[in-house]
N, C-alpha and C positions, 0 to 999 in steps of 0.2 A: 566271284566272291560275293558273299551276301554281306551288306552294308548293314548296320544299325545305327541311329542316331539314339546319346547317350543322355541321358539329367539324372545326374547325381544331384539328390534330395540334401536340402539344409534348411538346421532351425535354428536361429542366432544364440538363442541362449541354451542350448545344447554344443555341448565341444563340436564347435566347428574346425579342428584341425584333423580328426578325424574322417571329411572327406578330403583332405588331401592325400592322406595317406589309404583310404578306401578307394579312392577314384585310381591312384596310380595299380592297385591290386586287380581292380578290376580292368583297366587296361590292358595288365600284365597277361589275365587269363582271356580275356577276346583276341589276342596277339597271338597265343598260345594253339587257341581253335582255328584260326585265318579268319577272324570274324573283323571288318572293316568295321572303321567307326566314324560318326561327324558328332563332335563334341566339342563345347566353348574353351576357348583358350585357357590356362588357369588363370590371366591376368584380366579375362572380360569381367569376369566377377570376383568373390572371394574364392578362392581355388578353384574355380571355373565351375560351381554348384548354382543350382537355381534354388531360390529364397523367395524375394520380391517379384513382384509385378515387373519391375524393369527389368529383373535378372531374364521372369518367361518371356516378355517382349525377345528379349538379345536370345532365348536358345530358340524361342520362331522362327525368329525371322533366320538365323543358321540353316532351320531345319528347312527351310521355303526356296533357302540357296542353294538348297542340295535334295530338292526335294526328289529330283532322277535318278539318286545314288540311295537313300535310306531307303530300305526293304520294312525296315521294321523299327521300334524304341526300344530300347533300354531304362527301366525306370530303377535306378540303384539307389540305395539308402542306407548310408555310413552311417546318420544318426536317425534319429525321427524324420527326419524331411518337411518340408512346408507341403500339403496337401494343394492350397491353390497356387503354388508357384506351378506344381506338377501338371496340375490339369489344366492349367492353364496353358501353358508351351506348348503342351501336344495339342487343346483346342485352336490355338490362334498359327498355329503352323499349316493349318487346316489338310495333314497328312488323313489320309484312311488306310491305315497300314496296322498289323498289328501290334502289339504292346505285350510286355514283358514287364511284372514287377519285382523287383530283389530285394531282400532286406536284410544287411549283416548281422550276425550275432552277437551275442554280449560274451564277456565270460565271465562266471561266477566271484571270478579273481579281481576281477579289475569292475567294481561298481561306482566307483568313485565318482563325484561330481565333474569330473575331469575329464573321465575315460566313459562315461555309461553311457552307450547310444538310445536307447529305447526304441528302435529300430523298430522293433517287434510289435509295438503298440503303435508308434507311425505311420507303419504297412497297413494296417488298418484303415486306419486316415482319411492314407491316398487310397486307398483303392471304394472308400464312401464315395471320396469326390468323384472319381473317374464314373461310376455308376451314378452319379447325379447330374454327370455330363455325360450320359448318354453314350462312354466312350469304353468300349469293349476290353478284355484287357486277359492272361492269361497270367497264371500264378505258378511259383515254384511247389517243388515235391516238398518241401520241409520249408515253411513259413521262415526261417531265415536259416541262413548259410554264409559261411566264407567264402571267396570268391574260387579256393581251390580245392572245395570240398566235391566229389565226384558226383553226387545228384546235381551239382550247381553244373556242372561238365554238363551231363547228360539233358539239364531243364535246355541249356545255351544250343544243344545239338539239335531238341527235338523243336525247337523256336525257331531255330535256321529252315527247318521243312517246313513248319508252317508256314515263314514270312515268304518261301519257296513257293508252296502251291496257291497261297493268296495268289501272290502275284502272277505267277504263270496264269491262274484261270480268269485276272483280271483283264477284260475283252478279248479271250479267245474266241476264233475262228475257224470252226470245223466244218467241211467239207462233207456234204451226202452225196455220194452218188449213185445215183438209180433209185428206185421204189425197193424198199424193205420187203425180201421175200414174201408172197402172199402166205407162207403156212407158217410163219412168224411172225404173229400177235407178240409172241412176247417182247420183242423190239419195238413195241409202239414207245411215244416217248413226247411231252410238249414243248417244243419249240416256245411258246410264251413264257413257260417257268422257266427255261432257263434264260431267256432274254433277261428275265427280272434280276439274275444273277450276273448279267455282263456278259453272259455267252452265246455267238450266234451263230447260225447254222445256215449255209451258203450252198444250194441244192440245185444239181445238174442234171439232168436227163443221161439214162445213156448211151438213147438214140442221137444227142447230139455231139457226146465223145468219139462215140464210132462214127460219127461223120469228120472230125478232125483226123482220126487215125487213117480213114479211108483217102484224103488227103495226099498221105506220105507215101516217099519211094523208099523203098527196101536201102537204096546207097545215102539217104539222106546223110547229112553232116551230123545230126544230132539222133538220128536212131541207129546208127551205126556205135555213135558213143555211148550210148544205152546199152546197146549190144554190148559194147566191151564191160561195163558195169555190171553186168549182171553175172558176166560170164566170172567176171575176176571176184564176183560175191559168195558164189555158192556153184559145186562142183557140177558142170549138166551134160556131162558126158554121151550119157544115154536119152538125151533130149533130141528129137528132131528138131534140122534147122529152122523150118518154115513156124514151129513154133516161137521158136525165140524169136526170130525176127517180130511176131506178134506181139510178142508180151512186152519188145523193145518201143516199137510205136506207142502199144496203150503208157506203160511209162515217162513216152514222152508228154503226150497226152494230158497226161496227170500232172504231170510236175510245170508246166504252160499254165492248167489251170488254176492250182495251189498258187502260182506265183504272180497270176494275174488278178488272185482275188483276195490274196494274202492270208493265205490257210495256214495256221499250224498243224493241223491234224485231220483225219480226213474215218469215213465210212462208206463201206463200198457193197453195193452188191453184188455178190460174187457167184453166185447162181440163180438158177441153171440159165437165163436170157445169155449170159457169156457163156459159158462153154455150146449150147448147142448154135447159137449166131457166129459166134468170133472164135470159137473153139480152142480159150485155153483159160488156166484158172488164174488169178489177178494175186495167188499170192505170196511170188516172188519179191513182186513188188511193193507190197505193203510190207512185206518183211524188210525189203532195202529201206523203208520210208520208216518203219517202229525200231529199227537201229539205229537211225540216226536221232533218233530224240522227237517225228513225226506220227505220234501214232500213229495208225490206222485199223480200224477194226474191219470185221468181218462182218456179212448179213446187216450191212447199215446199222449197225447196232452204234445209234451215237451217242448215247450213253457208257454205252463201255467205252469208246472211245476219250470220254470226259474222266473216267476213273483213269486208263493208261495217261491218257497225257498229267495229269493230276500227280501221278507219282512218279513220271519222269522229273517232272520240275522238283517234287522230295527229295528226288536221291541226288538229285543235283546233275541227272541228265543221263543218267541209265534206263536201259531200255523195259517199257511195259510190252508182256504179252496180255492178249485175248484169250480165252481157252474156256471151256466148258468143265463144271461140275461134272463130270463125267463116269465114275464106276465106283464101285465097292471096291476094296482091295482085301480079299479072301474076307475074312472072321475076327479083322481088327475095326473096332468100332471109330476110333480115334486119327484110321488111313482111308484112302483115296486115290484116285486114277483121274488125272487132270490130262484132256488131250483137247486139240483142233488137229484137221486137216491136212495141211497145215500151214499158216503165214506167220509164227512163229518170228522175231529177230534171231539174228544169226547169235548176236551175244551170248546168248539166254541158252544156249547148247552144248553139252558138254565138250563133244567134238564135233567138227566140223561139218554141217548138212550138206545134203545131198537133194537134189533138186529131183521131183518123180512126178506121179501122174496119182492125181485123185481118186483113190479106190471107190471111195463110196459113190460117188457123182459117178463113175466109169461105166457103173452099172447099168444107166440111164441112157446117158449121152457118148458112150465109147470111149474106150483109153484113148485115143488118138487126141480128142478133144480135153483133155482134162490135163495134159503137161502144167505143169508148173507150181507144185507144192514145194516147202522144205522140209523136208522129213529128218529127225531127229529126236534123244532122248534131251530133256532139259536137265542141267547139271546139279548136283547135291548142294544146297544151300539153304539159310535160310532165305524167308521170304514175308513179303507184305502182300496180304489178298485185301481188293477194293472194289464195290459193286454199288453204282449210283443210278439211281432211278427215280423219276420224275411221276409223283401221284396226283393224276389229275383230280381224283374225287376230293382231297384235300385240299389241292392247292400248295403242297410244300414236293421239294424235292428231297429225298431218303438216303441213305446210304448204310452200308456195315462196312467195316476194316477190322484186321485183326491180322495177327503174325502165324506161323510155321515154318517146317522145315522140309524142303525136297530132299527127299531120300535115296539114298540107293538101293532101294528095295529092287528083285528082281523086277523084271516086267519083257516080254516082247510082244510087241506091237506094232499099228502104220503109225501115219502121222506124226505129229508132234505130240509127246505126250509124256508124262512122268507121274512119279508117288508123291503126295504128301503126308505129312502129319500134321495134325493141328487137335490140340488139349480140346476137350468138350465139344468134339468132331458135329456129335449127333445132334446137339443141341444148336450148332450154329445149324445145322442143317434142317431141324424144324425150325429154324429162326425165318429161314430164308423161304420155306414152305407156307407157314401160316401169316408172313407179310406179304406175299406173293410175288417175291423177287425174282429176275431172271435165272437161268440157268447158266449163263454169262460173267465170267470175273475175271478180273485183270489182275496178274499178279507181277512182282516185281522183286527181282533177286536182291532185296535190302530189308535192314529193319528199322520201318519209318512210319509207324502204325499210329503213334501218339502224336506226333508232331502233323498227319495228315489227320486225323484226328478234332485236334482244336481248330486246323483251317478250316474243314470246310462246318461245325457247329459252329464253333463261337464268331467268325467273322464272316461266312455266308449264309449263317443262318440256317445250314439243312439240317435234318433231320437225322443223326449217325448213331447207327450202334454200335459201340467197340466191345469184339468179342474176346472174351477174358478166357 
């Protein structure tokens, strides 16, 4: 459950009984969404509203008490609100979370000295001060609203992903493994920028993984339980044994590693050093690891790795694929052919995958060597596509996000792979051409596009285009 800590705004000589009966409204509708809340009691203050200096002292220090639980604020406003009560609370709580401002409407009906909030003029205010404190803040679709007006739904939904991927990317831990393909340049990517951002990157050889693997017996306790994992994940009927026993060690392997260096997410290299040395492909296993809410991407690409885990934590824990920019679909400008390999999550599948052998690589290094893709079509839905990439000559890291639909358009094919649609196809596609983005995007069976959106602009700063 994503937590917000609440300050409902008051100005004494504006009807202050109006947040009493605002505050309980808005309760009503965070109750409504499962949105948890830490908010002052109504008896700490006057209806439990921040005003005075003493009132943001008592919603601080609240907020400082709970500071392991608030994801995010809530800045709500029944009347005009005190500006420095507001910016106040959130500075001296010294959260770095995101913010939210709301501000009720009037009605035409009711202007009365009694009844007028001025809310509208208020919101203005606060949100001077908040920018003269330095302190980030994200705005509703319609400058004021009632608390049960359906853009106010939608601002509260798309808030909950942001204060989501904030936080998931704040001190992530991702996992390289091996050197990044040498004929993939376009995988390069800075380790510094994204330090700057809280995220770091914990890098293995994978000469010294296959020396733990070479390690283990076939009957061990824990890759015999791998064994069973794998087998009970995805159907491998037609799999040689001595393969899976392999791909059972390297999993354990990994999962030793991840836990002794406390990875959320990981990037692997997945050829050809492993299939022609170790002779099977890695990605069963990142597909068990990108189901459960671990990303892993493919080709060390840990970049994409940062976009999949990025909007796992949006959707609230469904799983990101990796997949390639991948074809034209006939003589519609507006579709497209998304495939990998494939390490695909099993989720992400209409039915049930089937575990095979690497065609493309097979070619190379032998079918025998290449066991262990999931092969499958990915299921009709919409979707959120996200592509983050670190520009050294600038010095900022980049990004694009934007929505479509998986289709059911014909298609047969290996791999993992499927159709999309997405409005002004062509034009995201020079977008991505003349910034020089990867051919790499993660996309994720949810529509979470705005709300991933303001995380990573407005609170880390990157550079995003959302494509309309």
């Amino acid at each position: 459950m994503t937590t917000l800590g609440i300050i409902v705004g008051n100005r004494g000589f504006f009807p202050a009984h109006l947040c009493d009966s605002g505050r309980k409204e808005i309760l009503k509708t965070l109750e409504k969404l499962g949105i948890g809340v830490v908010i002052l009691p109504v008896d700490a203050t006057k209806f439990g509203a921040v005003e005075s200096l003493d009132d943001a002292l008592k919603c601080a220090e609240l907020f400082k008490q709970n500071a392991d639980k608030v994801d995010g604020i809530l800045v709500t406003l029944p009347n005009f609100g005190d500006e420095r009560g507001v910016a106040n609370a959130i500075r001296w709580s010294g959260l770095k979370v995101p913010v939210l401002v709301h501000a009720f409407n009037d009605s035409p009906k009711i202007m009365t000295i009694r009844d007028r909030r001025d809310s509208f003029c208020g919101k203005m205010s606060v949100c001077n001060n908040l920018r003269q404190y330095g302190i980030p803040f994200t705005l509703t679709r319609l400058h004021t609203s009632t608390p049960d007006d359906p853009s106010l739904l939608q601002d509260l939904q798309d808030f909950v992903v942001t204060c989501r991927v904030v936080k998931g990317l704040k001190n992530l831990r991702i996992g390289a493994l091996g050197a990044r393909p040498t004929a993939f340049n376009t995988v390069r990517y800075s380790e510094k920028l994204l330090e700057q951002s809280g995220i770091s990157i914990e890098t293995l050889d994978l000469y010294e993984l296959f020396g733990w693997v070479n390690k283990m017996k076939d009957d061990d306790a824990a890759v015999q339980a791998k064994l069973a994992e794998i087998k009970a994940y995805v159907a491998a009927k037609a799999v040689p044994a001595p393969a899976l026993i392999k791909m059972a060690k390297f999993g354990v392997a990994v999962d030793n590693w991840m836990k002794q260096t406390r990875l959320q997410a990981t990037a692997i290299q997945c050829w050809t050093a492993m299939e022609e040395f170790f002779g099977v492909v890695p990605c069963t296993l990142m597909s068990m690891l990108s189901n459960m809410g671990l990303s892993s991407a493919c080709e060390v690409d840990i970049m994409g790795t940062v976009a999949m885990y990025a909007m796992v934590q949006g959707s609230g824990g469904k799983p990101s694929a990796l997949v390639d920019w991948n074809n034209n679909y006939g003589q519609d400008p507006d579709k497209g052919v998304i495939f990998h390999c494939s390490n695909l999550p099993k989720d992400i599948f209409e039915s049930a995958p089937v575990m095979d052998y690497q065609a493309i690589i097979a070619g190379t290094v032998g079918k025998d060597n290449t066991y262990g893709t999931v092969v499958g079509r990915v299921k009709a839905s919409p979707f959120t596509y996200l592509r983050v990439s670190t520009d050294d000559a600038s010095g900022k890291i980049r990004a694009y996000v934007g929505e479509g639909q998986l289709t059911k358009d014909p298609l047969k094919t290996f791999g993992g792979y499927g159709v999309v649609e997405i409005k002004n196809f062509q034009k995201l596609l020079r977008y991505i051409c003349e910034n020089g983005f990867e051919h790499h995007v993660a996309v994720n069976a949810t529509r979470i596009s705005a709300g991933v959106q303001e995380a990573l602009s407005k609170y880390l700063g990157w550079q995003v285009y959302a494509h309309e």
